[in-house]
C-alpha angles and dihedrals in degrees: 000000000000086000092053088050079050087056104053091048102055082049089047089048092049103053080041093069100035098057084049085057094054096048089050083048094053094037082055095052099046099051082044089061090036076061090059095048 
């Protein structure tokens, strides 16, 4: 039980991060437009 609970947080971390990669991305791109601009 407790390994399966283990489990499902490192997933969740993981998305977790990911996704925070892809805002800072995207935060990133968009100044660099604004740049541009």
């Amino acid at each position: 039980m407790a390994l399966e609970v283990a489990q499902q947080n490192a997933f969740y971390g993981s998305r977790f991060r990911s996704s925070l990669k892809l805002n800072l991305k995207t935060i990133v791109v968009l100044r660099f437009f604004y740049a541009i601009y």
